[in-house]
Residue frames as qw, qx, qy, qz and C-alpha x, y, z in Angstrom:
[[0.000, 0.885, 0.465, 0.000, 0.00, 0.00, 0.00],
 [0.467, -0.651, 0.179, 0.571, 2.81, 2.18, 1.18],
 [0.288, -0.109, 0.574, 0.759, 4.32, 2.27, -2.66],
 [0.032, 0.638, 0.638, 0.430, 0.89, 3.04, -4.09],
 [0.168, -0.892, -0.393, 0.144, 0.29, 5.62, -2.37],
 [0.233, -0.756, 0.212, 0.574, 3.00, 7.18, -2.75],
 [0.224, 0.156, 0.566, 0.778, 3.31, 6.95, -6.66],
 [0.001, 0.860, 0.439, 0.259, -0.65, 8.38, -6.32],
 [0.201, -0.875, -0.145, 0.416, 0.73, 11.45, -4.30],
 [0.480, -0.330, 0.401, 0.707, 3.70, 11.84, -6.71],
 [0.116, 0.341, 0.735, 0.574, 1.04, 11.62, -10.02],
 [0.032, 0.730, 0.679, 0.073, -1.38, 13.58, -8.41],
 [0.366, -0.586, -0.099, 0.716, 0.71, 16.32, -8.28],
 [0.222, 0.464, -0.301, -0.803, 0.55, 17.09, -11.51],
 [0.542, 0.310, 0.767, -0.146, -2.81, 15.26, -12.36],
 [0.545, 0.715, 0.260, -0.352, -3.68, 17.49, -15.28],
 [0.609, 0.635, -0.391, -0.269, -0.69, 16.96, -17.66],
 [0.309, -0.207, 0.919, -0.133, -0.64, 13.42, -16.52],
 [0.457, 0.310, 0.799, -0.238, -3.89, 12.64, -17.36],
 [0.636, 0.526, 0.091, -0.557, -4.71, 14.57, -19.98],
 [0.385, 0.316, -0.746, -0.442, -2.85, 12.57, -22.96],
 [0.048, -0.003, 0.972, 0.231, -4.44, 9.15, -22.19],
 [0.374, 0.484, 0.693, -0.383, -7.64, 10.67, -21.71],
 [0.226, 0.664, -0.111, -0.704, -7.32, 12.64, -24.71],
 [0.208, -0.383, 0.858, 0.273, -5.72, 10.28, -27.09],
 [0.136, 0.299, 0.943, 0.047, -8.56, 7.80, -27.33],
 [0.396, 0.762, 0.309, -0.409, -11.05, 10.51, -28.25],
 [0.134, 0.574, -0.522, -0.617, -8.86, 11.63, -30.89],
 [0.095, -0.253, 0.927, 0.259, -8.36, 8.34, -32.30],
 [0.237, 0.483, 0.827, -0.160, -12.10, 7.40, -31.76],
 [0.324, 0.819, 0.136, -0.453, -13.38, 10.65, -32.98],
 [0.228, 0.668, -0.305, -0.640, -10.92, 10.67, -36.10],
 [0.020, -0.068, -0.987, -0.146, -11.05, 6.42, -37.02],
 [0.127, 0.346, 0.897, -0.243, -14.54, 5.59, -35.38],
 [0.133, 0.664, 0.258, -0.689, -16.35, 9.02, -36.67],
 [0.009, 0.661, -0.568, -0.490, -14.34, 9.36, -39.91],
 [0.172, 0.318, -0.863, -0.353, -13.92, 5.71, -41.15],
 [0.220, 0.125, 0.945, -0.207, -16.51, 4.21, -39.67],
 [0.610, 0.570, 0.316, -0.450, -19.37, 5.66, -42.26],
 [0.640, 0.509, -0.349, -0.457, -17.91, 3.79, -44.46],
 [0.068, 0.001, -0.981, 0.179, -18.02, 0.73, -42.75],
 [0.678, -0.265, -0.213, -0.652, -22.20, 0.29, -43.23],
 [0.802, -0.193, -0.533, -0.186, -22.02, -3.61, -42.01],
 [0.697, -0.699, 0.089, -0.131, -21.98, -4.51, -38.42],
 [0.615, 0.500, -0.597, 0.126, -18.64, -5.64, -36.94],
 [0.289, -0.167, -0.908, 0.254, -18.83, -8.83, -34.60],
 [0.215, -0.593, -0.769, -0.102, -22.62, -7.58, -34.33],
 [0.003, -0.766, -0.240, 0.597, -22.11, -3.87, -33.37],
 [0.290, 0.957, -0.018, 0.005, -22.10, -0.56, -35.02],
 [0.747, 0.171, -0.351, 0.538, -18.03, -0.54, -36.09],
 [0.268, -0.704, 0.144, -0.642, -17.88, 2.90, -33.22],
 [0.575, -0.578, 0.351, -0.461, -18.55, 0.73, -30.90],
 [0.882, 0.327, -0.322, 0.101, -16.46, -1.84, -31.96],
 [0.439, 0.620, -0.184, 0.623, -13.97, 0.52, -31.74],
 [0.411, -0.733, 0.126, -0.528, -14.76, 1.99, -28.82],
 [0.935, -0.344, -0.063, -0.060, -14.75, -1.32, -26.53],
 [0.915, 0.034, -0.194, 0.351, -11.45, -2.13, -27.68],
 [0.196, 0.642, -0.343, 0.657, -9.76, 1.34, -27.20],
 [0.577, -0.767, 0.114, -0.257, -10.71, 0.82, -23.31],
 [0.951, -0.215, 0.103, 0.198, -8.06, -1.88, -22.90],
 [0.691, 0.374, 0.043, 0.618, -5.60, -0.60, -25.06],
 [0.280, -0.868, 0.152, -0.380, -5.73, 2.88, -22.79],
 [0.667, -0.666, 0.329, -0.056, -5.05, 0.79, -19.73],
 [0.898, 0.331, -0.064, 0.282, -2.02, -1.18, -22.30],
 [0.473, 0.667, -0.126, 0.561, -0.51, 1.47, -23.02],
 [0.343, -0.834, 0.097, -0.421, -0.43, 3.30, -19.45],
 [0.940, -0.279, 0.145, 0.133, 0.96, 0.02, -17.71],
 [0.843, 0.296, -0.051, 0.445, 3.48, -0.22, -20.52],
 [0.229, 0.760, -0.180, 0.580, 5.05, 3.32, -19.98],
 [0.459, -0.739, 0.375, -0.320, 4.77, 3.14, -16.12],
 [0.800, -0.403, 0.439, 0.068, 6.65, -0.07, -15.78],
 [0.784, 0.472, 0.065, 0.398, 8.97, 0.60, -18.69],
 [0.175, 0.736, -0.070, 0.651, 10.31, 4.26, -18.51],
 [0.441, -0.757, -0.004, -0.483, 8.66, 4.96, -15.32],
 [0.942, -0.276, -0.013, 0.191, 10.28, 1.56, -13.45],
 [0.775, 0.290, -0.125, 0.547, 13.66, 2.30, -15.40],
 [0.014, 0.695, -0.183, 0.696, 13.97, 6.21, -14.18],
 [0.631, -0.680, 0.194, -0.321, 12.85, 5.40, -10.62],
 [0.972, -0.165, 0.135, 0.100, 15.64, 2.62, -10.67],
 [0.661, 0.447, 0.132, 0.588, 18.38, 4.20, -12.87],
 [0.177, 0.197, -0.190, 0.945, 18.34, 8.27, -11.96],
 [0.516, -0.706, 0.119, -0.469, 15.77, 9.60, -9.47],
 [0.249, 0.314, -0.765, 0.505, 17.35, 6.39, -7.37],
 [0.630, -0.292, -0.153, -0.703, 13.84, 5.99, -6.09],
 [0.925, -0.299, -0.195, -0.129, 13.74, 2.52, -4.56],
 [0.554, 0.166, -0.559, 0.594, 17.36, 2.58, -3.04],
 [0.212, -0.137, 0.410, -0.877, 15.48, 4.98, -0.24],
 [0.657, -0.323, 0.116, -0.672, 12.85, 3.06, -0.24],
 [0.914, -0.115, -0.387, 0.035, 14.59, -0.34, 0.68],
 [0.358, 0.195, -0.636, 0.655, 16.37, 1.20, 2.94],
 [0.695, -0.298, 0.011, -0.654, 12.71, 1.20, 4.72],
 [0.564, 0.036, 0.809, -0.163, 11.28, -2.15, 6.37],
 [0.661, 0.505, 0.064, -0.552, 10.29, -2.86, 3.14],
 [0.712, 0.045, 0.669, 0.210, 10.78, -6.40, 0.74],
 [0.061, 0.393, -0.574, -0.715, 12.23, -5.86, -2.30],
 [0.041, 0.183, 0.982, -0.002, 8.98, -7.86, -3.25],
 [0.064, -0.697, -0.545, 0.461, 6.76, -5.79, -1.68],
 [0.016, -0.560, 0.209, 0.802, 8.26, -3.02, -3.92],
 [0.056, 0.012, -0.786, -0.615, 7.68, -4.79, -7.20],
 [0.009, -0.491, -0.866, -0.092, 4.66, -6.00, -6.33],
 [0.100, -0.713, -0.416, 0.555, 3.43, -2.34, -5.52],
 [0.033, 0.297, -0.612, -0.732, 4.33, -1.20, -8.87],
 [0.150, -0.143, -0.763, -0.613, 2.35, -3.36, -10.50],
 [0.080, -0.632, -0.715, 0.288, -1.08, -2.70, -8.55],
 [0.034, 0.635, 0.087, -0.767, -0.20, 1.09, -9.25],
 [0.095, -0.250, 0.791, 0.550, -0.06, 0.08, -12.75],
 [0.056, 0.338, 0.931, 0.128, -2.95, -1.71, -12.55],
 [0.000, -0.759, -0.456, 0.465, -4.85, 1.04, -10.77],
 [0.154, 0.542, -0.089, -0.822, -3.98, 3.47, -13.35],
 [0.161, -0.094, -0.751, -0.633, -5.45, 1.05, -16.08],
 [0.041, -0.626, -0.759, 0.174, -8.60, 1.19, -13.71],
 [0.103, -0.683, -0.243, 0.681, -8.54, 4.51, -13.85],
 [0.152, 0.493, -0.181, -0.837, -8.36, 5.34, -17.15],
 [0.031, -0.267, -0.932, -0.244, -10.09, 2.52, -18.84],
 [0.011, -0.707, -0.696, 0.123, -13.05, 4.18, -16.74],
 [0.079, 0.584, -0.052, -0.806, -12.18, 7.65, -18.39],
 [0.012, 0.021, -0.806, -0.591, -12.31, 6.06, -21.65],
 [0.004, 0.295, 0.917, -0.269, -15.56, 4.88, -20.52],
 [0.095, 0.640, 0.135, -0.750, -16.97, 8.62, -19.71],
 [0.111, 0.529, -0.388, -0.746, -16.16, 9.12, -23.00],
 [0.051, -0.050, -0.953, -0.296, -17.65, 6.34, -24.77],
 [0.073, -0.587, -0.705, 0.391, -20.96, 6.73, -22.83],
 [0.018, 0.633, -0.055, -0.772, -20.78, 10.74, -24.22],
 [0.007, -0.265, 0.761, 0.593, -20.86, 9.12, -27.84],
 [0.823, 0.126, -0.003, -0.554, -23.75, 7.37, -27.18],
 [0.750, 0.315, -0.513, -0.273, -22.09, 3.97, -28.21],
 [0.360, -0.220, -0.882, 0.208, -22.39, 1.73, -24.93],
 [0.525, -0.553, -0.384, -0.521, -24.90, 1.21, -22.24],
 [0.181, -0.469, 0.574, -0.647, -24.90, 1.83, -18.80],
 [0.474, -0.802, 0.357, -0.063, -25.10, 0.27, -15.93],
 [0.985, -0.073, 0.141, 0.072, -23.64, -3.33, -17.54],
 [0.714, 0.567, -0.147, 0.383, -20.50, -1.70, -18.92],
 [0.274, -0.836, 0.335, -0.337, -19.40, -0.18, -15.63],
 [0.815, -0.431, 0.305, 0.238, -17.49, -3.69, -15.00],
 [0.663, 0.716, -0.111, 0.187, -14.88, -2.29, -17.70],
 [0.053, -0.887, 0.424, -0.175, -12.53, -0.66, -15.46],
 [0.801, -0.328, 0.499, -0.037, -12.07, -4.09, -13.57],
 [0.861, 0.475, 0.175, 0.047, -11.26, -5.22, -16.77],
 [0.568, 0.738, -0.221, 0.289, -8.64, -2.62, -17.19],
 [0.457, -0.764, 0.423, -0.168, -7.35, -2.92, -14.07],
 [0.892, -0.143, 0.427, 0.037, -6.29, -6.49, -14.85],
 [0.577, 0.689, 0.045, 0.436, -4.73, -5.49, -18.26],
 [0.022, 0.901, -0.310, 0.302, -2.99, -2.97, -16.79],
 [0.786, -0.397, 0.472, -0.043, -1.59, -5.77, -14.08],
 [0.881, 0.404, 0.232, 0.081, -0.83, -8.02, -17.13],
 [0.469, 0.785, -0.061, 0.400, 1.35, -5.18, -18.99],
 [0.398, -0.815, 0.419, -0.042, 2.92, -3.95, -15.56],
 [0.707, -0.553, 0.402, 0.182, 4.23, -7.47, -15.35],
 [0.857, 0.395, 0.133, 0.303, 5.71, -7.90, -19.05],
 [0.379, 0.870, -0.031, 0.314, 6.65, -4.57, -19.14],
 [0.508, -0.736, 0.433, -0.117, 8.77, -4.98, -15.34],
 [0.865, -0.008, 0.424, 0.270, 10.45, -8.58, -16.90],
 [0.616, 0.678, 0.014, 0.401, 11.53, -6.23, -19.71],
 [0.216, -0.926, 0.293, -0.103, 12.97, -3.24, -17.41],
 [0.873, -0.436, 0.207, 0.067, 14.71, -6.42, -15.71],
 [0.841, 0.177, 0.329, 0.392, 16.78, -7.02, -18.91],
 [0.330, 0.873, 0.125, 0.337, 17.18, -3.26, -19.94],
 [0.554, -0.119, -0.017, 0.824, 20.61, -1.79, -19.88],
 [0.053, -0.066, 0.083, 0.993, 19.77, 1.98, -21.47],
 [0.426, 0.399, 0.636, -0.504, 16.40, 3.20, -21.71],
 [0.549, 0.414, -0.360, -0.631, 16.40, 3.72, -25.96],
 [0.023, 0.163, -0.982, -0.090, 16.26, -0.08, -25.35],
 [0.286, 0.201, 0.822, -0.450, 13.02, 0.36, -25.07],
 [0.250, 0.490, -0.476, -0.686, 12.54, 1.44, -28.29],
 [0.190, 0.123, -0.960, -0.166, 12.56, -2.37, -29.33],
 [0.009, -0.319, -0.905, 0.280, 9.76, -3.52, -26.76],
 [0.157, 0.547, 0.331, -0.753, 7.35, -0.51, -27.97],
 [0.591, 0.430, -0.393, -0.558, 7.53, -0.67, -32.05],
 [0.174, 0.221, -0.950, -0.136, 8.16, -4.61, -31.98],
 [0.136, -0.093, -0.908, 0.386, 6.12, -5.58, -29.29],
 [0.004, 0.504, 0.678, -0.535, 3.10, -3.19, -28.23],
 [0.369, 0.465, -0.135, -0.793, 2.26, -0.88, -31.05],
 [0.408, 0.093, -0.733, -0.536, 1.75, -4.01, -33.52],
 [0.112, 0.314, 0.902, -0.274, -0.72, -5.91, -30.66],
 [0.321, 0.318, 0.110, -0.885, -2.84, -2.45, -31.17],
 [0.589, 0.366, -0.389, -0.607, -3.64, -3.54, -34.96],
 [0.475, 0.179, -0.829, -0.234, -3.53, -7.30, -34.36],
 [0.258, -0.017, -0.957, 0.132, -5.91, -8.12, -31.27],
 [0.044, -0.506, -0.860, 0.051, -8.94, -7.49, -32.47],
 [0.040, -0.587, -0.401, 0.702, -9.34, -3.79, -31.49],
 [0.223, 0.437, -0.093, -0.867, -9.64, -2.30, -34.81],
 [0.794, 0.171, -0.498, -0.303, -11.04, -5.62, -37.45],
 [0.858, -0.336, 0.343, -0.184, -11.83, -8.98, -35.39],
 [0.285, -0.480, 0.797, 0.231, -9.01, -11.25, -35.26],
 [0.699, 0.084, 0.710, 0.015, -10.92, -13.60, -37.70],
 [0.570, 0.736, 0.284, -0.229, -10.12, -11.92, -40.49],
 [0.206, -0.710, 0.635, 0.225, -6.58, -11.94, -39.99],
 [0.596, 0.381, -0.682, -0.188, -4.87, -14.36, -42.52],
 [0.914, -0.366, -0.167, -0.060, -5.07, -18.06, -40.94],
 [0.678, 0.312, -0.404, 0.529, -1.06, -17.85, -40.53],
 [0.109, 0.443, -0.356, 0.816, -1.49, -14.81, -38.37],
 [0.644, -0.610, -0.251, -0.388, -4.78, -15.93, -36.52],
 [0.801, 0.006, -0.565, 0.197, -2.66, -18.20, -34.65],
 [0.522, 0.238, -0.159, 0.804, -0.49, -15.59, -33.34],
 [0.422, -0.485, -0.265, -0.718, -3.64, -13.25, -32.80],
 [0.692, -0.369, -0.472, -0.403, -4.57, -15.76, -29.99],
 [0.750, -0.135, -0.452, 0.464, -1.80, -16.43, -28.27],
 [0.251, 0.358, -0.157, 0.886, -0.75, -12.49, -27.71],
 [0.274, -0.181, -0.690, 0.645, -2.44, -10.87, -24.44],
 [0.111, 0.180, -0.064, -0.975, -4.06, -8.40, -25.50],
 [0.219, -0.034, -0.903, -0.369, -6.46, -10.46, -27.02],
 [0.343, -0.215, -0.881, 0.246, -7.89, -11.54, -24.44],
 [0.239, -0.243, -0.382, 0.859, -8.57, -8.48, -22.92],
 [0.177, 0.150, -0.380, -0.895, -10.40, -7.11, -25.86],
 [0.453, -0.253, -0.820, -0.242, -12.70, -10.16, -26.01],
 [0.368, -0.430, -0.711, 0.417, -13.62, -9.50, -22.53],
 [0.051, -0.418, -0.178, 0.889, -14.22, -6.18, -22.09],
 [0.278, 0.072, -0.439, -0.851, -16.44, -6.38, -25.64],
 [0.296, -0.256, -0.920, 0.032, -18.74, -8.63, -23.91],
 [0.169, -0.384, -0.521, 0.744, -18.95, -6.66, -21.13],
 [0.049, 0.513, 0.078, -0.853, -19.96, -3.84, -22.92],
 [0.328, -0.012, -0.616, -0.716, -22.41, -5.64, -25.47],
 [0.738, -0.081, 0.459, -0.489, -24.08, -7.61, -22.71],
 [0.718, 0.447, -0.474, -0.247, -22.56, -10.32, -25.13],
 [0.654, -0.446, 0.434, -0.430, -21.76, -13.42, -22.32],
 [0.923, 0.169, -0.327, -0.109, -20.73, -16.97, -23.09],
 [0.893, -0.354, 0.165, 0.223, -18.79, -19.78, -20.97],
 [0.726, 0.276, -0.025, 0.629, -15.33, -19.27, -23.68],
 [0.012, -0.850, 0.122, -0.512, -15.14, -15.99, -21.67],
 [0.772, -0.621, 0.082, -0.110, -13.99, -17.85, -19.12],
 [0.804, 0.130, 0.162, 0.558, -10.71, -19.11, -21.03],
 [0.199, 0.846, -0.085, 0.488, -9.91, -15.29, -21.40],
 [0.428, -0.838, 0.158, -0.299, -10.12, -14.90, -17.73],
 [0.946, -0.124, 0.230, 0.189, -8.24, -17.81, -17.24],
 [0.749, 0.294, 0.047, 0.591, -5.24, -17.09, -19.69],
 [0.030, -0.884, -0.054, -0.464, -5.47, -13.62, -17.96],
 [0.608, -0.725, 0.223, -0.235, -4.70, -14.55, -14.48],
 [0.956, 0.059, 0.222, 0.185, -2.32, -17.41, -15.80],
 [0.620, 0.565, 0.017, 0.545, -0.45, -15.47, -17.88],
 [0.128, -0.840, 0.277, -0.448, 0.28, -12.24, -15.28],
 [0.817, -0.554, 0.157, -0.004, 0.84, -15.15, -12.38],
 [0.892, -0.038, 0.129, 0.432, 3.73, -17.12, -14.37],
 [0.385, 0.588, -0.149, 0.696, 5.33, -13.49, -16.17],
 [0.248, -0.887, 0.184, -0.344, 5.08, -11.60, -12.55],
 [0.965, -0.217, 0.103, 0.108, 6.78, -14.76, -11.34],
 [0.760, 0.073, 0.110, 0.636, 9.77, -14.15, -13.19],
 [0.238, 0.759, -0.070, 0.602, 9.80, -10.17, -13.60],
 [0.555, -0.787, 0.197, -0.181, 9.80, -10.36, -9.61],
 [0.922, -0.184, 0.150, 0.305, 12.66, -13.04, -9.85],
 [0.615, 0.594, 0.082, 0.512, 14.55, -10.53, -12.04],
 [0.135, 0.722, 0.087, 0.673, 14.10, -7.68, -10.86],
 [0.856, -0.512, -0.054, -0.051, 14.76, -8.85, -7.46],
 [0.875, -0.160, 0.154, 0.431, 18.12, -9.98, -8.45],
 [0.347, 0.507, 0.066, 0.787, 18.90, -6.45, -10.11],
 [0.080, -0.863, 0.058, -0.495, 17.70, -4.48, -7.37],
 [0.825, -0.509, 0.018, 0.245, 19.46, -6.61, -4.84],
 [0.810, 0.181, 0.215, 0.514, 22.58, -6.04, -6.91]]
């Protein structure tokens, strides 16, 4: 709790050019794709209007992106030059306890702006209330998810333009390939494969349920590869990054 709280006092210091790009962002994008291209997309897409296609998926990808940066950049600076966690382990405080407090803040800011996205989505007109208010939960877990890839990367980073690699390789091509902008079944069959396996996926599938009132038992295999997949990567980014801040 201790480390949350004290990244929320640090962020809340300057809350308004913190927050505004991810809250902004996704309006752009929605207002200049979902507004723009989407009247000339007439046919439903996976049974909505393509807006709110769109829409659904941009919540997740908010909380993606937000994770990715705080436990990329954000992890590397507080570890590298501000020195940030050498004062705090010189607290009572497990070098465990530290990681693991990262990624909850991480999480909490994909709760948090998943449910700005949300605001905004709701302002469009293109979801319904009350059944879409379990989004955030949604992004909160995404955001978890990303904290812990993005903390197993830090683990391995030497300079920070190394991150360069894990941002155009890695997270800007999930954007266009899981689901959020054309359903993954339309991807060639080579790439579907790929499509399924990647995290993001998952997320997207869930959270477009949510917010179609669209339910079914294989939502459970999301949740499942959700909690499965953050348990076994936080596993090792804590085993790393353990052994680098011990070091």
């Amino acid at each position: 709790y201790s480390i949350w709280y004290r990244h929320m006092r640090v962020y809340t210091r300057n809350l308004l050019s913190n927050a505004f790009p991810p809250f902004l962002e996704p309006l752009i994008f929605l207002a200049g794709v979902g507004l723009g291209l989407g009247k000339y997309i007439v046919e439903p897409m996976g049974g909505v209007a393509y807006i709110e296609y769109l829409g659904t998926g941009l919540l997740v990808t908010t909380a993606m992106f937000t994770a990715a940066f705080e436990c990329s950049f954000g992890t590397f600076v507080r570890l590298e030059f501000e020195k940030v966690y050498d004062g705090m382990l010189a607290a009572p405080m497990t070098v465990n306890n530290l990681i693991i407090g990262e990624m909850i803040w991480a999480g909490s800011k994909g709760f948090f702006f998943t449910f700005a996205v949300l605001c905004i989505l709701a302002g469009f007109g293109t979801i319904t209330l009350p059944g879409a208010l379990l989004a955030p939960f949604v992004g909160f877990l995404t955001g978890l998810m990303f904290a812990t890839i993005s903390m197993l990367v830090t683990s391995f980073v030497k300079t920070i333009n190394h991150f360069n690699f894990y941002f155009t390789g890695f997270i800007s091509p999930m954007f266009f390939f899981s689901g959020v902008v054309f359903p993954v079944a339309n991807l060639p069959p080579y790439i579907r494969p790929i499509a399924e396996i990647v995290p993001l996926t998952h997320s997207v599938r869930l959270v477009r349920a949510i917010c179609t009132d669209n339910y079914r038992p294989a939502l459970l295999l999301d949740l499942l590869y959700i909690a499965a997949f953050t348990t076994i990567v936080g596993y090792f980014a804590i085993k790393r990054l353990r052994t680098r801040l011990v070091n």
